[in-house]
Every structure is written in structure tokens, then in C-alpha cells.
MOPAC internal coordinates of N, CA, C and O (Angstrom, degrees):
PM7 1SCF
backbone

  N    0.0000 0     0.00 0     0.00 0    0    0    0
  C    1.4494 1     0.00 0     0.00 0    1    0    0
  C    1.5233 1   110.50 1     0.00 0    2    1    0
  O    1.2310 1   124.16 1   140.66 1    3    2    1
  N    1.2785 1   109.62 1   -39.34 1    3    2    1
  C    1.7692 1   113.29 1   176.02 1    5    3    2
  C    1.4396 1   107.81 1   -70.05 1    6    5    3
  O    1.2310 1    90.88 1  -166.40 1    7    6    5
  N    1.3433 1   166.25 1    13.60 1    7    6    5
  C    1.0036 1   148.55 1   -77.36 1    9    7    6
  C    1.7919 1    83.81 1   151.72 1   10    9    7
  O    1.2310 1   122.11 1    93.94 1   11   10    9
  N    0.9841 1   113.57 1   -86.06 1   11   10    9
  C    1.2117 1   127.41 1   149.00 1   13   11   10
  C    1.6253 1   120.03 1    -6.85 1   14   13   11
  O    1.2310 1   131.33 1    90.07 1   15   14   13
  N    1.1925 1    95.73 1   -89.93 1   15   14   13
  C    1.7961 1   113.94 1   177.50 1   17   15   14
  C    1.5262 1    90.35 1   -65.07 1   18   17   15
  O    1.2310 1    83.88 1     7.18 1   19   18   17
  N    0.4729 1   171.92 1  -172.82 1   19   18   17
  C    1.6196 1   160.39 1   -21.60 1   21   19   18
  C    1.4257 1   102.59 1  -124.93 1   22   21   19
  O    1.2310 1   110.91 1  -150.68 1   23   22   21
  N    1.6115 1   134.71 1    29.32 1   23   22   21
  C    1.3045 1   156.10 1   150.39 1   25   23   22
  C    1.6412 1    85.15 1   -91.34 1   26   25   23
  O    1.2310 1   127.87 1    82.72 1   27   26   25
  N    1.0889 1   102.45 1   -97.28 1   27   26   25
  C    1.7074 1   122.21 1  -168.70 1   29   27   26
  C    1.7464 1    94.61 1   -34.02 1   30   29   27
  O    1.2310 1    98.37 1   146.60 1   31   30   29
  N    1.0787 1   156.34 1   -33.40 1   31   30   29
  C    1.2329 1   146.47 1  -174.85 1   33   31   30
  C    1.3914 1   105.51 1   -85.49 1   34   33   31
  O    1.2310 1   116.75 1   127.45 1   35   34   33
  N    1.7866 1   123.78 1   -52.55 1   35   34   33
  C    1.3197 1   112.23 1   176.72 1   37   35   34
  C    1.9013 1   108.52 1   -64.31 1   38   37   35
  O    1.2310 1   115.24 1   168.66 1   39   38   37
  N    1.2127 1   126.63 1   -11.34 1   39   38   37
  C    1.4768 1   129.23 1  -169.86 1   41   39   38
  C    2.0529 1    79.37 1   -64.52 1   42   41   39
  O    1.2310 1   126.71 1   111.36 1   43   42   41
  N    1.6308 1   104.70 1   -68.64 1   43   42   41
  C    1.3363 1   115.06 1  -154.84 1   45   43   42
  C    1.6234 1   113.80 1   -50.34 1   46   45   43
  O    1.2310 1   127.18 1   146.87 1   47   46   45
  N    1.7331 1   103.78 1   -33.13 1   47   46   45
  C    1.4034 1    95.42 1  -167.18 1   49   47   46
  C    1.7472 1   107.00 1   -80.63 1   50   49   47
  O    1.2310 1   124.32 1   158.61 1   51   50   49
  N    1.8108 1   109.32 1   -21.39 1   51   50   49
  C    1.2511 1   109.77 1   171.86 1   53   51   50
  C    1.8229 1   120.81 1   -57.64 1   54   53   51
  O    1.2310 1   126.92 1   132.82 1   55   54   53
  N    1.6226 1   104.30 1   -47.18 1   55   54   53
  C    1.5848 1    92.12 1   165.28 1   57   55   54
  C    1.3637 1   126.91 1   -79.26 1   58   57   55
  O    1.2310 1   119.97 1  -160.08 1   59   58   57
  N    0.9766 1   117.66 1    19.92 1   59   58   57
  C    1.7125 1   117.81 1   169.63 1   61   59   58
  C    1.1274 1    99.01 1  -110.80 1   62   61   59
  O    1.2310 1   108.85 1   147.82 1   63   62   61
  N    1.8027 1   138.47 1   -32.18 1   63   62   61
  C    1.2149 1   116.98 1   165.14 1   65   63   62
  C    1.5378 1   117.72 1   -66.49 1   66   65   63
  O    1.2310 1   115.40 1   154.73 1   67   66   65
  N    1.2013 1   126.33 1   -25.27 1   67   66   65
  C    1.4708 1   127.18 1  -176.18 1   69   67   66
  C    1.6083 1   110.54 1   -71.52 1   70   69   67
  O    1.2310 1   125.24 1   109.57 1   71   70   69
  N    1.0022 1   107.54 1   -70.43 1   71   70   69
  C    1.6551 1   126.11 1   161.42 1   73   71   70
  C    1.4761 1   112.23 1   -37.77 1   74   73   71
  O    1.2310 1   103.79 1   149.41 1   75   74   73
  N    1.2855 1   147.45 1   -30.59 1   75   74   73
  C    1.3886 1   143.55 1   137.16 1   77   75   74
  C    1.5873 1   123.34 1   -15.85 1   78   77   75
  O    1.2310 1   124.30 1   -78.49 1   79   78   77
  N    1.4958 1   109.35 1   101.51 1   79   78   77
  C    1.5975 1   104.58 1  -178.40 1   81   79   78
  C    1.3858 1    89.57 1   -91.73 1   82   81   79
  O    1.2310 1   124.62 1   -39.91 1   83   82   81
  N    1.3753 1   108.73 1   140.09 1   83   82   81
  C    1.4644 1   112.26 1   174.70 1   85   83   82
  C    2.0550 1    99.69 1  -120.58 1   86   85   83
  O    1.2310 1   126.19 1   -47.25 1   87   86   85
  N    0.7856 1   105.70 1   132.75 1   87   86   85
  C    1.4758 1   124.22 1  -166.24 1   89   87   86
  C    1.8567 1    87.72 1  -119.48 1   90   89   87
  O    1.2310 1   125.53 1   -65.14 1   91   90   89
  N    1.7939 1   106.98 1   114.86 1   91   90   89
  C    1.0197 1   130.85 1   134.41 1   93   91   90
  C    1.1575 1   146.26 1   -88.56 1   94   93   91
  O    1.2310 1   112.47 1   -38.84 1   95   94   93
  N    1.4432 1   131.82 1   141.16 1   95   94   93
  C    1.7108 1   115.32 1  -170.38 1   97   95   94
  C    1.4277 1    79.02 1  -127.17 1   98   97   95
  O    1.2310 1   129.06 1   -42.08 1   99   98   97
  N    1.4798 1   100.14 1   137.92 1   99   98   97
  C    1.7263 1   113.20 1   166.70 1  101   99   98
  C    1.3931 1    92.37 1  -122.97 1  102  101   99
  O    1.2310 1   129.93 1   -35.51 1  103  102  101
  N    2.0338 1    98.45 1   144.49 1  103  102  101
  C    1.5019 1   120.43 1   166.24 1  105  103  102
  C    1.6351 1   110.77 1   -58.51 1  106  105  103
  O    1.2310 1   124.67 1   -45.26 1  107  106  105
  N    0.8293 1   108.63 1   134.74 1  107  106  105
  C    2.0974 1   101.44 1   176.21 1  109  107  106
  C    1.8258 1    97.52 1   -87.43 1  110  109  107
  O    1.2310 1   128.21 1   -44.81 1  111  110  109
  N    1.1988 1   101.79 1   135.19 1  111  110  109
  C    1.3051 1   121.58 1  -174.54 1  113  111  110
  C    1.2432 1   108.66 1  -113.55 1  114  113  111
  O    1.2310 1   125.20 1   -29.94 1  115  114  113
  N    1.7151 1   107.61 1   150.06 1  115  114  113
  C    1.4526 1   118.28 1  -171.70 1  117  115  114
  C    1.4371 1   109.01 1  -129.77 1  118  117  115
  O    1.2310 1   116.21 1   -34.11 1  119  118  117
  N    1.5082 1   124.80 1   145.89 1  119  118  117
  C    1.9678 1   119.63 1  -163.36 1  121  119  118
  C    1.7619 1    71.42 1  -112.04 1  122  121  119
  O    1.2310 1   130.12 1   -25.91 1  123  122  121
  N    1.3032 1    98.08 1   154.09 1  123  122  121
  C    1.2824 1   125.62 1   148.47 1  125  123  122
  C    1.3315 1   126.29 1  -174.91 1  126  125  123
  O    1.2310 1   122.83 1   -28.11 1  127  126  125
  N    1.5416 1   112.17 1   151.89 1  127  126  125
  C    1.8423 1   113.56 1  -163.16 1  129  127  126
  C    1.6918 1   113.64 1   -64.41 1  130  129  127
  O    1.2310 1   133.88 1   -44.58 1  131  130  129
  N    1.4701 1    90.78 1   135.42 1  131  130  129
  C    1.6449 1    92.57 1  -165.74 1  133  131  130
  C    1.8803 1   104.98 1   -82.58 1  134  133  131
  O    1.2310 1   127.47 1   -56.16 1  135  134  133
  N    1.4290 1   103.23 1   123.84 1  135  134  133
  C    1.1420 1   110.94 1  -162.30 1  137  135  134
  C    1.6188 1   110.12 1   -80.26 1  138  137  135
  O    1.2310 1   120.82 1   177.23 1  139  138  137
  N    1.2034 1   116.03 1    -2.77 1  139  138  137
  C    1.8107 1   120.55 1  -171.66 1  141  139  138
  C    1.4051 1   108.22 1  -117.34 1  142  141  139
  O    1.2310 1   119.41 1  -170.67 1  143  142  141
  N    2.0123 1   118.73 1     9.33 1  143  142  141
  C    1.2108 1   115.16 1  -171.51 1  145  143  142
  C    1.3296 1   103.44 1  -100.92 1  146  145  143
  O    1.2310 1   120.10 1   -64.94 1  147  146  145
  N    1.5030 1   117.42 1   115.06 1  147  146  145
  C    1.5863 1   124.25 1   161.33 1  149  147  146
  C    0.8571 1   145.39 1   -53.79 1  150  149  147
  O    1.2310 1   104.64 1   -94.92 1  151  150  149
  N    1.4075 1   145.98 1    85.08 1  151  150  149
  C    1.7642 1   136.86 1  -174.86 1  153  151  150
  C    1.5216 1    90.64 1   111.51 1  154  153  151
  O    1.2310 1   130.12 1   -12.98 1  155  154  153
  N    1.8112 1    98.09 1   167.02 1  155  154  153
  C    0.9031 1    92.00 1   179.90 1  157  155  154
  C    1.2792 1   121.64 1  -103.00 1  158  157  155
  O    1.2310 1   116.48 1    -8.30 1  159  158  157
  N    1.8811 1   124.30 1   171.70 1  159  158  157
  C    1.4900 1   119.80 1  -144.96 1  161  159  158
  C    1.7441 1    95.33 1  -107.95 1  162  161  159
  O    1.2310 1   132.32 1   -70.82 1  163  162  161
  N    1.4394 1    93.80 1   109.18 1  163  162  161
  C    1.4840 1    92.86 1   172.98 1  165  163  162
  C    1.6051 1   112.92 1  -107.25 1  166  165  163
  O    1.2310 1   120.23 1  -172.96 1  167  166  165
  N    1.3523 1   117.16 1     7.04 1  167  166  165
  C    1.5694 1   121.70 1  -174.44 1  169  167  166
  C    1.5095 1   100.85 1  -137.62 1  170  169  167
  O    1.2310 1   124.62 1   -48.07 1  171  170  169
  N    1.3506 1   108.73 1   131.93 1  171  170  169
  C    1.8987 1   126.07 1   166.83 1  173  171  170
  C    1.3360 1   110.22 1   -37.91 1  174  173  171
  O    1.2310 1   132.04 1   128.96 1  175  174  173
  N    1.7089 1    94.36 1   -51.04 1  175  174  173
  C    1.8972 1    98.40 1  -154.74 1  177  175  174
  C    1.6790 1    97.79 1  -101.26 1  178  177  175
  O    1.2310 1   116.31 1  -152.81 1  179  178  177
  N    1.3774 1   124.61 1    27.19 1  179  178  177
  C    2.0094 1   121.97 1   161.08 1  181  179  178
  C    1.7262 1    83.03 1  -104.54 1  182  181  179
  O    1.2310 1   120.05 1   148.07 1  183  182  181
  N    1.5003 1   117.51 1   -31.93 1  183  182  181
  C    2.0318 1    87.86 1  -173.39 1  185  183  182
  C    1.2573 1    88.42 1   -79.02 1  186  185  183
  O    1.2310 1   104.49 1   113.67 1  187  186  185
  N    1.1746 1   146.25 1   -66.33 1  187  186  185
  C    1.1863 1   154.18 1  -108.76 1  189  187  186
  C    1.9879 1    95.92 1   -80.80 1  190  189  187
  O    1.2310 1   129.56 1   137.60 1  191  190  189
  N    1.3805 1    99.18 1   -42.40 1  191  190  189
  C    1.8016 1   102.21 1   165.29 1  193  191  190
  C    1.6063 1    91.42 1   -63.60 1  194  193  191
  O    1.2310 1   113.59 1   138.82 1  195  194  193
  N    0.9055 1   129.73 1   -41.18 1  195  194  193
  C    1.6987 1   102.35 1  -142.95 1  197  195  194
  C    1.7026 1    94.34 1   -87.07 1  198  197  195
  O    1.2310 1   118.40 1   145.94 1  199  198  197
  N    1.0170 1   120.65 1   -34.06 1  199  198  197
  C    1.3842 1   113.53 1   177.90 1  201  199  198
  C    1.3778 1   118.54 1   -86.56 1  202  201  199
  O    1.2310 1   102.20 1  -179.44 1  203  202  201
  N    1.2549 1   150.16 1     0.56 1  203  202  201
  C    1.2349 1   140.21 1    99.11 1  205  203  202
  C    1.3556 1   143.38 1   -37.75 1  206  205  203
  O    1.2310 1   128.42 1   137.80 1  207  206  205
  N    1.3883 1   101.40 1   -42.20 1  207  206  205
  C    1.8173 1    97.69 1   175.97 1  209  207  206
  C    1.2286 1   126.80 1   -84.09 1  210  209  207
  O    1.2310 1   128.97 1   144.77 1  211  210  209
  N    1.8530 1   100.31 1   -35.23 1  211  210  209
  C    1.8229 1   118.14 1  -178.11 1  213  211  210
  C    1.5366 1   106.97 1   -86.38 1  214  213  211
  O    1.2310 1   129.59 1   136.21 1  215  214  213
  N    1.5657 1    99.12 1   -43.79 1  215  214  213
  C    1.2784 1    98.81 1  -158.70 1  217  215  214
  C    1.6127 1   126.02 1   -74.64 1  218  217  215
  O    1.2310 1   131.79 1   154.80 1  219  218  217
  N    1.8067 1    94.85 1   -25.20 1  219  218  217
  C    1.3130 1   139.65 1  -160.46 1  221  219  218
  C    1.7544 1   109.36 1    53.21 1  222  221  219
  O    1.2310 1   118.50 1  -150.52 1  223  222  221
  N    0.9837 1   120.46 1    29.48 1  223  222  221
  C    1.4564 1   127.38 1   161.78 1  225  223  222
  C    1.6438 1   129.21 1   -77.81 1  226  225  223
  O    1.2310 1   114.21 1   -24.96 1  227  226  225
  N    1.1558 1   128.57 1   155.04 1  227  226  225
  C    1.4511 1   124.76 1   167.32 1  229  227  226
  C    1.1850 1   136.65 1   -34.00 1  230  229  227
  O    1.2310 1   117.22 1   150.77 1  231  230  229
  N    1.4962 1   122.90 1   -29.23 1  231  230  229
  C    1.0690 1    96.07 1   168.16 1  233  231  230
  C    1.8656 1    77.97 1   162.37 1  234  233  231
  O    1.2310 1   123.82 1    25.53 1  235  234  233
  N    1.1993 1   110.27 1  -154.47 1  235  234  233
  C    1.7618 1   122.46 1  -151.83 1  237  235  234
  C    1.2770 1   124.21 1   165.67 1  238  237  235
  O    1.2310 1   120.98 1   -44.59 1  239  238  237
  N    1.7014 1   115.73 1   135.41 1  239  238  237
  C    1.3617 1   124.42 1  -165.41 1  241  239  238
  C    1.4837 1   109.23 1  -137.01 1  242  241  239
  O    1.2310 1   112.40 1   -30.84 1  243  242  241
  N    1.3578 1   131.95 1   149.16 1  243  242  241
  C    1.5220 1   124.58 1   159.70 1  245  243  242
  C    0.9593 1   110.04 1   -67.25 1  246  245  243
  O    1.2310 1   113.70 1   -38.56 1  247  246  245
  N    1.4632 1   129.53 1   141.44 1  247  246  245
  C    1.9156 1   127.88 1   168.08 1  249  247  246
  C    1.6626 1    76.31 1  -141.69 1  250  249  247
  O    1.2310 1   123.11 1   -48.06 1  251  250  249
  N    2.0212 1   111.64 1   131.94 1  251  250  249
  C    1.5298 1   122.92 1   179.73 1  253  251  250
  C    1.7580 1   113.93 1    21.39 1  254  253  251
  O    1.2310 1   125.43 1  -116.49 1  255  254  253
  N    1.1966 1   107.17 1    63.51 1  255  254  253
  C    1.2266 1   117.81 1   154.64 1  257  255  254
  C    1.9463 1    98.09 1    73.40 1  258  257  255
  O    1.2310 1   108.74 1   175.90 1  259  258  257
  N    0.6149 1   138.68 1    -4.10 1  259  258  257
  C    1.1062 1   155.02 1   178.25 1  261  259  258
  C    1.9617 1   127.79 1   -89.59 1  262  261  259
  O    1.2310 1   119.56 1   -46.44 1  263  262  261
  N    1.4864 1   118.44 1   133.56 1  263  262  261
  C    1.6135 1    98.01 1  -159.61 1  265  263  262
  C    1.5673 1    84.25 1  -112.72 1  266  265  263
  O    1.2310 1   133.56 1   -38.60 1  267  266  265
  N    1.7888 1    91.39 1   141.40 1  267  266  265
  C    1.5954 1   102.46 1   175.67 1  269  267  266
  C    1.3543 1    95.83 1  -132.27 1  270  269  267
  O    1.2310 1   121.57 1   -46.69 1  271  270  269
  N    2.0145 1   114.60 1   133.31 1  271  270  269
  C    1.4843 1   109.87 1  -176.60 1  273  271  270
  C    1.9150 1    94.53 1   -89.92 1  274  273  271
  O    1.2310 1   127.82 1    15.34 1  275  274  273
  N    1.2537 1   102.54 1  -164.66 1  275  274  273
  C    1.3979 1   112.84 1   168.02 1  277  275  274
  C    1.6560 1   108.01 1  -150.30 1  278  277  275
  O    1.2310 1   119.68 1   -35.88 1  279  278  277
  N    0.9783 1   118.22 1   144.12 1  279  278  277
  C    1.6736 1   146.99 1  -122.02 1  281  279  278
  C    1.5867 1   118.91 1  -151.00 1  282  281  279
  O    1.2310 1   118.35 1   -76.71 1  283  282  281
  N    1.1712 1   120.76 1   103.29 1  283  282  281
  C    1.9783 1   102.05 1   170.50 1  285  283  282
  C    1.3528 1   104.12 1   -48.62 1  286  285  283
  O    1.2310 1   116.16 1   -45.49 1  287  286  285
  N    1.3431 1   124.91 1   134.51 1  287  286  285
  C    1.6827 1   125.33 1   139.66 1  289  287  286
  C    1.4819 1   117.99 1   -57.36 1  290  289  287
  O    1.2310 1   120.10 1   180.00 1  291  290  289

């Protein structure tokens, strides 16, 4: 009977986890060329410091040698 009940309870908590709409809101983000980055960007993680640490922005990627941070709009 115990065996039982605590089948039938993990059944219940599994469809309430499934059945859970979870509603995310994401900030919309904007790239643009980082205007204080020197030389050119051959590594992710030299923009990716500089537009977090200098820039204080989200974060940063190389696109053609070039550093672009990323930004809430």
C-alpha cells in the first residue's frame, strides 16, 4: 500500500511539473562595435573582459577581427 501512495504522488508531482507553463521574459539585446577596444580582436575572452570590465556591458564577441560588446536595448 506504501508503495502505492508514493507511486501515485510522484505520478502527481510529475504532471504538475509537466503541466507548469513557465513564462520567461528576456531583455532584447543590441551588438555594437566597441569603440575603446585596441588592436585587433583575435580572442572571445580579451573582448568579452573588455566589455564587461571597461565597458561595463554584457558581455562581447570577435566578428572579422573586430570587438563587438552586447548591451540591453
Amino acid at each position: 500500500m506504501h508503495k502505492k501512495s508514493v507511486a501515485a504522488l510522484s505520478f502527481l508531482f510529475l504532471v504538475l511539473f509537466v503541466t507548469q507553463e513557465i513564462v520567461v521574459t528576456e531583455a532584447k539585446t543590441c551588438e555594437h562595435l566597441a569603440d575603446t577596444y585596441r588592436g585587433p580582436c583575435f580572442t572571445n575572452a580579451s573582448c568579452d573582459d573588455h566589455c564587461k570590465n571597461k565597458a561595463h556591458l554584457i558581455s562581447g564577441t570577435c566578428h572579422n577581427l573586430q570587438c563587438f560588446c552586447t548591451q540591453n536595448c
